[in-house]
C-alpha positions in Angstrom: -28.9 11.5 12.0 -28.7 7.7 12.4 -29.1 6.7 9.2 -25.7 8.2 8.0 -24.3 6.4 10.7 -25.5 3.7 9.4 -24.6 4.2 5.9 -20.8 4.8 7.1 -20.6 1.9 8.4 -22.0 0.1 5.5 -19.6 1.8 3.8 -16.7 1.3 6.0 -17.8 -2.7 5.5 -17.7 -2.6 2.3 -13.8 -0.6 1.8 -12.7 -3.8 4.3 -14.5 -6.3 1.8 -12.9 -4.9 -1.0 -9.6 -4.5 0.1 -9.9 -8.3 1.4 -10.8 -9.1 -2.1 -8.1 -7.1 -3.8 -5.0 -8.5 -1.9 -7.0 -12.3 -2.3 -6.9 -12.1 -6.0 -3.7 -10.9 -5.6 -2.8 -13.9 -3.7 -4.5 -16.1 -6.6 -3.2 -14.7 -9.0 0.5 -16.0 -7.8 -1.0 -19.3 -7.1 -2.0 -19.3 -3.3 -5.4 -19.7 -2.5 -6.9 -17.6 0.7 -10.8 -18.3 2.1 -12.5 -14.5 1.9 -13.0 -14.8 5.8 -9.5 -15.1 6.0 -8.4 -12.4 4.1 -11.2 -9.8 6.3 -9.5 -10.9 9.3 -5.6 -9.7 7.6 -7.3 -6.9 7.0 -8.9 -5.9 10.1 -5.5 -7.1 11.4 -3.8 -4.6 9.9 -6.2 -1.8 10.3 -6.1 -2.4 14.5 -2.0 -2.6 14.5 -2.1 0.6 12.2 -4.6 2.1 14.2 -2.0 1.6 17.3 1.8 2.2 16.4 3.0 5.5 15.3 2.4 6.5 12.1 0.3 3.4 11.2 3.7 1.3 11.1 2.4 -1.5 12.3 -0.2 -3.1 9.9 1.4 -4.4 7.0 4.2 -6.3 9.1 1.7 -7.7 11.2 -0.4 -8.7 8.6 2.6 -10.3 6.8 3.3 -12.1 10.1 -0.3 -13.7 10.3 0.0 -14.8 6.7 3.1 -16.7 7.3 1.2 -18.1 10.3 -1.3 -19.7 8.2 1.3 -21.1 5.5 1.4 -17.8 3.2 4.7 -17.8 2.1 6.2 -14.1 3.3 7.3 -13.4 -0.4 3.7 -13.8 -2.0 2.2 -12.2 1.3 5.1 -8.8 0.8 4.5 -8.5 -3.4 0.8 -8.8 -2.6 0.5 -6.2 0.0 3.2 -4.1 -2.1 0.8 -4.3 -5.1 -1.7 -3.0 -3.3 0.1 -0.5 -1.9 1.1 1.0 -4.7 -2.4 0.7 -6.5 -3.7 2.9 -3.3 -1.4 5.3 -4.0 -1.8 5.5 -7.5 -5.1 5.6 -7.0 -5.1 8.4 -3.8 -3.2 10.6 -6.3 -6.4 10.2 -9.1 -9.0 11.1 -6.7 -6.5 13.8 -5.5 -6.2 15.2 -9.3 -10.0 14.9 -9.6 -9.9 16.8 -6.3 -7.6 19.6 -7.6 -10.0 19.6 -11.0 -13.1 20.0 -9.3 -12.0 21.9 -6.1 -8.6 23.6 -7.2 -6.9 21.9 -4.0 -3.0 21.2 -4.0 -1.5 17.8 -4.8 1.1 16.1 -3.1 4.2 14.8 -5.3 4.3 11.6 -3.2 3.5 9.1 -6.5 6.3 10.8 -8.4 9.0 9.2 -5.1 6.8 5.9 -5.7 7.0 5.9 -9.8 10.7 6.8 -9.5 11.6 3.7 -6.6 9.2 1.4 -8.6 10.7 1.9 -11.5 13.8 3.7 -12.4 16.8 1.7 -10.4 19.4 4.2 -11.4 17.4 7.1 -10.2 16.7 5.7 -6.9 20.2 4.8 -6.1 20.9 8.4 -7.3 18.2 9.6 -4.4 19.4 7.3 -1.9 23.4 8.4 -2.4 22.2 12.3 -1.7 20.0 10.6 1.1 23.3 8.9 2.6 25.3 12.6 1.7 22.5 14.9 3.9 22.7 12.5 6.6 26.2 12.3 6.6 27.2 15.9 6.5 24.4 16.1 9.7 26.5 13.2 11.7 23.2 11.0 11.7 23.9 8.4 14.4 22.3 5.3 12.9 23.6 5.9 9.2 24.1 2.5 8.7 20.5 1.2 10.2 19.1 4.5 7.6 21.2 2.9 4.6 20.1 -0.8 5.4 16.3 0.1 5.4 16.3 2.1 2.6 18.2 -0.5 0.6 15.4 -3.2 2.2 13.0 -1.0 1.1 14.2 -0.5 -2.3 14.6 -4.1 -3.0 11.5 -4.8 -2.0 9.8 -2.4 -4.9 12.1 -3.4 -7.3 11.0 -7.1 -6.6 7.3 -5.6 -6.9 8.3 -3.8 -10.3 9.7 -7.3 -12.2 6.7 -9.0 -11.2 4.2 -5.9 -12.3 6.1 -6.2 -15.7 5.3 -9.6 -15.6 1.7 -9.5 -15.0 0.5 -5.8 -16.1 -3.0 -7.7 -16.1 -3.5 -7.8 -12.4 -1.9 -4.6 -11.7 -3.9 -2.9 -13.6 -7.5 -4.5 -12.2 -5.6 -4.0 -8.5 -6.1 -0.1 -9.6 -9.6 -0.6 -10.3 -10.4 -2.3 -7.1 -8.4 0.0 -5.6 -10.6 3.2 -7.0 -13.5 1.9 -5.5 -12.2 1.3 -2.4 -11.1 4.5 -1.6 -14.4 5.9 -2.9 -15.6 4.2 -0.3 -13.3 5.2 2.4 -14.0 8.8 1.2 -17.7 8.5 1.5 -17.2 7.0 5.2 -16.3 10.9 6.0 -19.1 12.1 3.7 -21.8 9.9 5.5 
């Protein structure tokens, strides 16, 4: 039927537009101003790169890289799309709850691993010494490469978790934005 074709792709538009609009008042909000047309193209960046590179490992770096292209410093451009990443997880596991409420479906654990790197230091360095402990006792070849990205990682949401203390304002409407979004992404595969 065409015209649920038509309404996923409305649909589909629309998830882009907000996501364009969440990480620009991100961007705003820590003083760098992006146009809304350049924000859509970030975003479409990062869907195509995801869309190509195993397990969608490819978007966010690339759409750092354009930023940095067009003068967006590469720390605003990381704690913006961090935020955001968070906020769609948080928000993935509330539509997963509501899933698990009205369809008694499982529920993944994955926002616990986030809470816990986002916000508990001491617990994630506990994590990551097992991590280095398994990997060791297996003889993993690139332990050190493992370590160093893990630490990157970590650093990375621990930078994202002083600035969320900071400004609980727009973290909390990032999750908002963020609900609606993937209510739309959702009804994409309804339509």
């Amino acid at each position: 039927d065409g015209k649920y074709i038509v309404l996923a792709i409305g649909v589909m538009f629309l998830n882009i537009m907000i996501e364009s609009l969440n990480i620009k008042n991100i961007l705003s909000s820590l003083g760098k101003n992006v146009t809304l047309r350049s924000m859509i193209e970030y975003t479409l960046i990062s869907f195509f790169f995801s869309g190509i590179t195993p397990a969608s490992g490819g978007g966010q770096p690339m759409e750092i890289y354009y930023m940095k292209k067009d003068g967006i410093p590469i720390t605003f451009s990381t704690i913006a799309l961090l935020l955001e990443t968070c906020s769609f997880h948080i928000v993935t596991i509330i539509w997963g709850i509501l899933g698990v409420i009205f369809n008694y479906k499982l529920l993944t654990n994955s926002l616990i691993v986030i809470l816990i790197c986002l916000f508990s230091k001491r617990l994630s360095d506990l994590l990551i010494n097992l991590f280095i402990k398994i990997l060791t006792k297996f003889r993993y070849s690139k332990l050190d490469e493992a370590v160093n990205n893990v630490n990157s990682a970590l650093a990375q949401y621990h930078k994202c978790s002083k600035y969320l203390k900071q400004h609980k304002t727009i973290f909390i409407k990032s999750i908002l934005v963020v609900f609606f979004q993937i209510l739309m992404y959702y009804t994409v595969v309804y339509f």
